[in-house]
N, C-alpha and C positions, 0 to 999 in steps of 0.2 A: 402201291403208289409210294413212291418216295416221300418227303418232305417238302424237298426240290419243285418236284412233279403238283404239289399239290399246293405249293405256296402260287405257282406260276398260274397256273390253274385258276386261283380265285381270284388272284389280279388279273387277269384274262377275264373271266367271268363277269366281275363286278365292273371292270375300268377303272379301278379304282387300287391305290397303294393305303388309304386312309384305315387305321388299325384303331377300334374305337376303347378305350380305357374305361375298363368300370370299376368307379372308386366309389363304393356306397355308402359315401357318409354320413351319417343319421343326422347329422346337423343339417344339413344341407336338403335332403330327400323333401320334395316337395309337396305343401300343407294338405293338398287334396289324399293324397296318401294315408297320411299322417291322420286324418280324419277317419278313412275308412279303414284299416285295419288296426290292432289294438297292439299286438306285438313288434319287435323289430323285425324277427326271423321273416314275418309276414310283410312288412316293410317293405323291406329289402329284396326278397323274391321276386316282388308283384313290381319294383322300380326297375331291375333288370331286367323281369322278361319284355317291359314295355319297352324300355332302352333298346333292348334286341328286335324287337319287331318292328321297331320304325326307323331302324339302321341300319339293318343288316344290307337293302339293297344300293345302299353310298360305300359298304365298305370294305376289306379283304379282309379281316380279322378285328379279334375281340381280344382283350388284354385284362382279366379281372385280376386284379388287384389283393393278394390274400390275407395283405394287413385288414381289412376293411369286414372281412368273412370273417377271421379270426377275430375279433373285436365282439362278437355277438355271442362268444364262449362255448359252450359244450356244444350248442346245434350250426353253429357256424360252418364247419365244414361239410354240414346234411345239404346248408342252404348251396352253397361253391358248389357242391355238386347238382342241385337240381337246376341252378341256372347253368351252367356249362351244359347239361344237357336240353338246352331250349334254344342253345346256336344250333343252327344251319349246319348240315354236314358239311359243307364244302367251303366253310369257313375256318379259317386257320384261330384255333384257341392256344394262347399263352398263359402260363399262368409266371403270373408275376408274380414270384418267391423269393426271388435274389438269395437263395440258400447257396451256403460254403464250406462244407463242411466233408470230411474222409469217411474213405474204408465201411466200417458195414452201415453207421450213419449215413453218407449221401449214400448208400444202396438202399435205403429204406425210404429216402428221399423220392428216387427214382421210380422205389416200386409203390409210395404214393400216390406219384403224377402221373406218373408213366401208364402204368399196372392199371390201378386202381379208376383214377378220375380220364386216365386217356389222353390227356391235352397233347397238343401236337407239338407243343416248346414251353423251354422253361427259359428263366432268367438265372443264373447264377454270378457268386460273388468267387472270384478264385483268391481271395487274399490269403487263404491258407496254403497258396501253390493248385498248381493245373492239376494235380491230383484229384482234385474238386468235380472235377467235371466227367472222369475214368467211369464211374456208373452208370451215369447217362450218357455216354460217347458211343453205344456199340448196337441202336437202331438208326436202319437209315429212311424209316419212316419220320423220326424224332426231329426237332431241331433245339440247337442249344444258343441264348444269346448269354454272351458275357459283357459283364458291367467292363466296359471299356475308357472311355470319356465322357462321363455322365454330365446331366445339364444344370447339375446344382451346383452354388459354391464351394461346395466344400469338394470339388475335382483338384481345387488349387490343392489340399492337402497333400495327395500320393501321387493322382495322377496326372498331373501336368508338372510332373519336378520331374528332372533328369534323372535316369536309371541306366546302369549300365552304361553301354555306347550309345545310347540313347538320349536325346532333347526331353522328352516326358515318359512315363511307364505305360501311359496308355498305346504307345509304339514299342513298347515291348510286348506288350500283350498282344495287339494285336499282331507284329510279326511272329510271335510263339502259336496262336492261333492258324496262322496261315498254314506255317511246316508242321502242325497235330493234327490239319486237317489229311496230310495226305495216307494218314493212319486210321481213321475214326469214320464209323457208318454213318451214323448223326453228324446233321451240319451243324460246324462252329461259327457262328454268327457274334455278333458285336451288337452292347446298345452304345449307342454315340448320339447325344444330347441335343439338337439345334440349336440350344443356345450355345454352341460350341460352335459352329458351322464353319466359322471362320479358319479355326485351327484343325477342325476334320479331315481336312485335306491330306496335313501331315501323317497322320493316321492310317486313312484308307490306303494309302499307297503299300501300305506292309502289309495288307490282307483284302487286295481287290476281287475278289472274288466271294465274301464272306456279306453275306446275306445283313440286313439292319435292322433294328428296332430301334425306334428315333420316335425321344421323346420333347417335350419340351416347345411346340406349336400350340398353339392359346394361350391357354391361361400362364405360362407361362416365358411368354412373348418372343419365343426363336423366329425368324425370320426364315419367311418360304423364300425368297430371292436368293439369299445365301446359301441357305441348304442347297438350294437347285444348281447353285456354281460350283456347290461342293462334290455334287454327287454326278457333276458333267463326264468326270473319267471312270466313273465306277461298273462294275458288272456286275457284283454282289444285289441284290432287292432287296428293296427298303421298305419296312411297314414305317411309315411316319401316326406315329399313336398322338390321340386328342382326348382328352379325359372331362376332367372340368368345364370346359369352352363350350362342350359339346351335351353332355346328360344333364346338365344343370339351368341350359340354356329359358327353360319354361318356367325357371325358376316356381311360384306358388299360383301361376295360373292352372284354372281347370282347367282348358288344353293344353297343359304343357308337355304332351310327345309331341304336339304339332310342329313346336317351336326346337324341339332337339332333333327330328327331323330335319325342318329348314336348317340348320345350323352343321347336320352332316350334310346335307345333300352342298351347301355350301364352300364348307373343307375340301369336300372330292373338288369341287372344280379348282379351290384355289392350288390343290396338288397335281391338277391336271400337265404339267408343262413337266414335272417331274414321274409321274403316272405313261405317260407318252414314251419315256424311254425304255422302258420295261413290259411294254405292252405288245 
């Protein structure tokens, strides 16, 4: 099965474009938790597989976060791996790594993720040049998203300044994206921020066909209305990722999967008009 094949598939499956972000912040992980296990490692495990079993059926993908695994030191990456394997097969996993780096480095990148933990996509940073991406370009089970126009401020820095013949870089990326896809096994996909949504447009049109990872609904307040005029002409699929809004929802109540439940099950509907065109 392709990438393609299997991204459509759990959007099909679930109804759902909603990709759910697990950022496991010890600060934040809630008291009930916190009370019964003594370590983070144990934390942390026991907060995502909950995370995962009472979301998995609102949503097409999971997004774990590797700043958040790494933070917890030598056993960190034991934990990233035991919860990645507690998704659902037929859920598309990313790991959010935004690594950027050449030659036999992103090869050992590749044969981390790829190789090792399995995930179906990565995040990557090409500031080094598209060279970045040559490792993981040549399954086409894989898919690849590039930091494109992210939903933070600091896009004003690179990527929304004129490059080239270009109005921003993030249109050059994405047009370079477009013409490497017609070489590469792995799809090149884009993340593109909702809190951009507005200026997305510009964008999409030099790589409509390129798959999204679209951050930036909740907790950090993009607008579903916008994105959805954004994404009116596109044929690329969108995972629209929720992180915060959504696992943190139960905040330090004893039931709190009930409440990050309601709060996915929630999302999918308000993505539903966007969910619709890809279904």
């Amino acid at each position: 099965m392709t990438f393609l094949e299997k991204l459509k598939a759990s959007i099909t499956n679930s109804n759902s474009t909603l990709c759910i972000g697990l950022d496991p912040n010890l600060d934040l992980l809630p008291q009930p938790i916190k009370d019964q296990f003594d370590t983070p490692e144990e934390q942390v495990t026991y907060f995502c597989k909950l995370v995962i079993d009472y979301t998995a059926e609102h949503c097409a993908a999971f997004k774990p976060n590797l700043a958040f695994f790494e933070a917890l030191g030598r056993n960190g990456l034991a934990v990233f791996e035991e919860v990645i394997q507690h998704i659902p097969n037929d859920k598309i996993i990313i790991a959010d790594a935004k690594r950027g780096d050449i030659s036999s480095t992103s090869e050992h990148y590749k044969k981390t993720y790829f190789d090792q933990f399995k995930v179906d996509a990565i995040t990557l940073n090409t500031l080094m040049g598209f060279e970045t991406i040559e490792a993981f370009s040549k399954l086409e089970d894989k898919g690849i998203y590039v930091l494109t126009l992210t939903s933070n401020p600091g896009a004003e820095d690179f990527l929304k300044r004129p490059f080239e013949k270009f109005d921003m870089m993030a249109q050059f990326i994405a047009d370079q994206l477009a013409k490497k896809s017609r070489f590469t096994k792995s799809h090149l996909g884009m993340v593109i921020g909702a809190t951009q949504a507005e200026e997305a447009t510009l964008v999409l049109k030099y790589h409509p066909e390129g798959n999204l990872l679209i951050p930036g609904i909740g907790a950090q307040g993009g607008s579903i209305s916008e994105l959805e005029k954004a994404l009116k002409n596109h044929s690329g699929i969108p995972l629209i990722n929720s992180s915060r809004g959504i696992i943190y929802a139960g905040k330090d109540e004893g039931d709190w999967p009930e409440y990050v439940a309601q709060q996915a099950k929630k999302m999918k509907q308000k993505l539903m008009n966007i969910t619709e065109q890809y279904v």
